[in-house]
N, C-alpha and C positions, 0 to 999 in steps of 0.2 A: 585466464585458464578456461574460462564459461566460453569464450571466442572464439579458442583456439579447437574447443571440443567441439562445437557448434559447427565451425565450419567444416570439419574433420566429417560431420554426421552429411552436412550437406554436399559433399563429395560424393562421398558413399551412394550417395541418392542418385544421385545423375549418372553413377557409374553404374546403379543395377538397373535406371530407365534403359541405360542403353544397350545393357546386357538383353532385358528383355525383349527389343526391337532386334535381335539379333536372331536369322532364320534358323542358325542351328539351335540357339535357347529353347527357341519356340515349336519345336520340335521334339525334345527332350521334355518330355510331359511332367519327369520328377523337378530338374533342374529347374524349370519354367515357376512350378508350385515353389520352392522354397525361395527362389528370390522374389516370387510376388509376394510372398508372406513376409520375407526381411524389409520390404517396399512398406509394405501394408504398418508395420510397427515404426520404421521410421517416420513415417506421414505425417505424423502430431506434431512429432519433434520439430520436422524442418517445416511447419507451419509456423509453429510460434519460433524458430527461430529467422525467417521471413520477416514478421512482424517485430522482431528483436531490430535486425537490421534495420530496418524501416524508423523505428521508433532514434533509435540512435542517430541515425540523420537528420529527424526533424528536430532533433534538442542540437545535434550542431549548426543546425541553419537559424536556427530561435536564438542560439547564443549569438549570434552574428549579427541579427535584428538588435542587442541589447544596444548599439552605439548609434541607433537610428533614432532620435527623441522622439519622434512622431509614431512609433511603433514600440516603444519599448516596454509601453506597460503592458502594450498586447504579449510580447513577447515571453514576459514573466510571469503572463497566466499558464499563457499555453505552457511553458518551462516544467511549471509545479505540476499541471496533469500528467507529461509525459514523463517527469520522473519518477511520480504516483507509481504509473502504470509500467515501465521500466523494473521496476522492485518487485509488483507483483508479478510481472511477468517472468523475472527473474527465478524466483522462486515459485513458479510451475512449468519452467523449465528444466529444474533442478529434479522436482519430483519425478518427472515423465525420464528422466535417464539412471532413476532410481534402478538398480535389476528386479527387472519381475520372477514374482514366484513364481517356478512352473507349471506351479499346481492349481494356480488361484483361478483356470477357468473351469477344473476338474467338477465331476459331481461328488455330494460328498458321502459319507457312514457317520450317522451322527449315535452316540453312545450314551445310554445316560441310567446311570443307577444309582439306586437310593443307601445313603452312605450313615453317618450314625441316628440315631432318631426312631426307631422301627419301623413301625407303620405311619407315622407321621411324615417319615423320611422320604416310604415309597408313594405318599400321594401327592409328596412334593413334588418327585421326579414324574409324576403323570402330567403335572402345572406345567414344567418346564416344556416336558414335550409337547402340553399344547401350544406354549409359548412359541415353541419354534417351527412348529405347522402350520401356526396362522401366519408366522413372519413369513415362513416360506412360501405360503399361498398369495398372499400380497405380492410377493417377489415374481407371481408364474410358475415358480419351479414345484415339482411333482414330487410328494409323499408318501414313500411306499416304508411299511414295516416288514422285517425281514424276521426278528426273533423277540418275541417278549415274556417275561415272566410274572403272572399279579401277584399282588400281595392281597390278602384276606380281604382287605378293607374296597378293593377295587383299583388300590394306588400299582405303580410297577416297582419290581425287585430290580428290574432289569428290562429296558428297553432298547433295540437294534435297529435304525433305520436307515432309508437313504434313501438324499434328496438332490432330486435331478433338475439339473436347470447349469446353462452356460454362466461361471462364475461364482455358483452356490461357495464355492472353499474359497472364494474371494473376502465373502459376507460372515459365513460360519466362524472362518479359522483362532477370532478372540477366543469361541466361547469354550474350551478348554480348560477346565479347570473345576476347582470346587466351590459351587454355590453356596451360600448358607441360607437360613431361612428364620427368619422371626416372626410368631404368630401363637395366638391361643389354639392348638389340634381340636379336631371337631370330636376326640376322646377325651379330654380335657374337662373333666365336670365342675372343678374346683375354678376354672379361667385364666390359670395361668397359662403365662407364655413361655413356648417352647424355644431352644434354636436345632434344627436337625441340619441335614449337609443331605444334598448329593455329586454326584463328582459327573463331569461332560467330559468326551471323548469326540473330537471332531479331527475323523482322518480324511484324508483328499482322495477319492476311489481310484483304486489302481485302473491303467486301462493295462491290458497283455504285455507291450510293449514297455511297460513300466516295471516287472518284477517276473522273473521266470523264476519257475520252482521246479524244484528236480520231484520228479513223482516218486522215487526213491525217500526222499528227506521226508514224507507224511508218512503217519500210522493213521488212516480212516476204520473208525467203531460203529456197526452199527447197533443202537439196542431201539428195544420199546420206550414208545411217546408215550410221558404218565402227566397228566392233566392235573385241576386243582386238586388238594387232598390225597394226591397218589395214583388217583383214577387210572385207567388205562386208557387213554385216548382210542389208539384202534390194538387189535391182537398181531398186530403184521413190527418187524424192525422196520418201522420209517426215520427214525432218528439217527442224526447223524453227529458225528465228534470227529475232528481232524484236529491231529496234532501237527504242526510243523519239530521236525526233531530237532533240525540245528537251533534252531532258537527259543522252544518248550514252548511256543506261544501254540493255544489249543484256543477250540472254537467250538462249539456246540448250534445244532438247531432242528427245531423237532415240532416246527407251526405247521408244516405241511405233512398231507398223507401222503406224499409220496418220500421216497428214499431221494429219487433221482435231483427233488426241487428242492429239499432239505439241501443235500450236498453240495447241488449248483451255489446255494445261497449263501451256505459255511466256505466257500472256496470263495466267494467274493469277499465277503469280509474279512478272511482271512488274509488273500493278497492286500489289502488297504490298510490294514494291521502290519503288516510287514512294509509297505512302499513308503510308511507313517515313520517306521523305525529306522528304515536306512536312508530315510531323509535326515530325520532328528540326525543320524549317525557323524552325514557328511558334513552339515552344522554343524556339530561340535569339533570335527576336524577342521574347519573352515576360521573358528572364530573360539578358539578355548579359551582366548585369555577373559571375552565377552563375560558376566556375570546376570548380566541387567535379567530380569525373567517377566518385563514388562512385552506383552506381543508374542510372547515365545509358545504358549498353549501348554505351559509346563502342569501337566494334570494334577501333580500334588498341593500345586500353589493354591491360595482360598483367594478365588478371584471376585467374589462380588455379595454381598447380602441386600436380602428381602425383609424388607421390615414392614408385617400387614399390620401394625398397632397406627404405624404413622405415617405408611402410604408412603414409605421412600425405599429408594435402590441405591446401592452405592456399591461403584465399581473402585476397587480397593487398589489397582495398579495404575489409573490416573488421576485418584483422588475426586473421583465424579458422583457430587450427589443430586441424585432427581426427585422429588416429588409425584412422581406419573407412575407411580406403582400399576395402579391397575389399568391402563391405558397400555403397557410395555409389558402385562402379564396378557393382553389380549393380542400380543404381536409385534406393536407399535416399537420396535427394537434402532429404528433408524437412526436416532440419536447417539445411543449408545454406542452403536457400532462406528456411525461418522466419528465421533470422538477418539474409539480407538485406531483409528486407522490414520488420521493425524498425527496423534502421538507417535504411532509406528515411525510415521513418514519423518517427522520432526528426528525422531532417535536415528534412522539411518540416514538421513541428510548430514547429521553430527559426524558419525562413525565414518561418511564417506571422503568427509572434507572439502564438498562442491562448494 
């Protein structure tokens, strides 16, 4: 089956080289862009599948060597590498015709708010989001906040950002779900230890092309920005509120003086909130009988606890406990995330039956 797709891929290949070399292609500046891009995604493939071939001949010509006495131990070494390497090759083949997500080169709206716990809660959720500024600064990718709300103590009620860089929703897309958190709160006179939650939101940024919205289906509010304690920020309505009506999902933001960059801001997050939902939508059309909620970024599910007594993490959907607490609260997430992105890959390699 692996042979018959493989070579089916490597068809394909040669037929869009030659498409390209073709004067009218090359002319047709749309046509030319999406088959060098269909090119560009096959490449890996029919590399390692190159190498498939290749390897396959050198274990029928090694098997052949086995009736030669004077060669045959030789034979049986080289045998055992290239079936080694055959297996593994095997299965990073398999991955590479995995279907990619098509969101996974998107920038992303990363969400995060502080869930039971009160103020313990929301200075959890400020940890997190340094956790994910450092990861993304490591990464290259760029940190902008778009809407936050503090809580008394300096923590956040509610944090809104978005992080720009090729592939961020590649990286982000585990983290969905609800954290918990185990630690003594720096309110905590007595020393005990707490557990608070707060919940992540990691949507793939819509681009235009990805979600049209009828100007019609919004109700936009503007009122006055009120700062800590009620304050009035300025005397002008810069704050903005857009509802989407077919689907009640509303969005608030009121960090900037202006009306105009409030509303730019709530219309981004908005669209990514929606491109989020009717993604989830066509998932569940696609795969209802599926249950598994391992990979899926299903927000209600309690994906992972912080345990600051004993300096470990443990991701609760693949059974992953770490030690490097505060190494992974400074960014250090790569482990993590490699882990879950295997498991993904392992669950759909199963469901696909390569």
């Amino acid at each position: 089956m692996l042979e018959k797709k493989l070579k089916e891929i490597q068809e394909r290949y040669k037929e869009i080289e030659g498409k390209l070399s073709d004067p009218n292609i090359v002319n047709d500046m749309k046509a030319y862009k999406e088959l060098s891009s269909d090119l560009k995604k096959l490449t890996p493939i029919v590399e390692k599948a190159n190498e498939y071939e290749n390897i396959l001949r050198q274990i029928k010509e090694n098997e052949e060597l086995l009736e030669d006495e004077e060669l045959k131990e030789l034979a049986k070494e080289e045998l055992k590498e290239l079936k080694e390497r055959l297996s593994q090759l095997e299965n990073e083949i398999k991955i590479l015709l995995l279907p990619k997500d098509e969101a996974d080169d998107n920038n992303v709206i990363l969400e995060i708010r502080a869930g039971t716990g009160g103020e313990e809660a929301a200075l959890f959720a400020a940890d997190l989001f340094r956790m994910y500024s450092r990861f993304a600064e490591r990464k290259g990718f760029k940190v902008e906040v778009l809407s936050k709300s503090m809580s008394d103590t300096g923590g956040f009620k509610e944090i809104i950002a978005e992080i720009k860089g090729k592939g961020a929703y590649s990286l982000f897309k585990y983290e969905s779900g609800t954290h918990r958190v185990q630690r003594i709160p720096v309110t905590e006179s007595q020393g005990r230890i707490h557990t608070s939650a707060a919940t992540v939101a990691v949507l793939p940024e819509a681009e235009d092309i990805d979600v049209e919205i009828n100007p019609e289906d919004l109700r936009i509010d503007v009122f006055r920005a009120s700062g800590h304690g009620g304050q009035h920020v300025n005397t002008t309505d810069s704050a903005v509120r857009i509802t989407h009506l077919p689907t009640g999902t509303v969005v608030s933001c009121q960090d900037e003086k202006s009306q105009y960059k409030n509303k730019e801001k709530a219309m981004k997050i908005l669209k990514s909130r929606l491109y989020d939902l009717y993604r989830r939508q066509k998932e569940q059309e696609r795969a209802e009988e599926r249950r598994s909620q391992i990979g899926s970024g299903d927000r209600s599910e309690r994906i992972r606890t912080y345990n600051f007594p004993q300096g470990r993490i443990t991701d609760h959907r693949i059974n992953l406990t770490l030690y490097k607490l505060d190494s992974i609260m400074e960014g250090e997430l790569d482990e993590v995330i490699e882990a879950l992105t295997v498991d993904d890959q392992a669950r759909k390699l199963k469901e696909s039956g390569l």
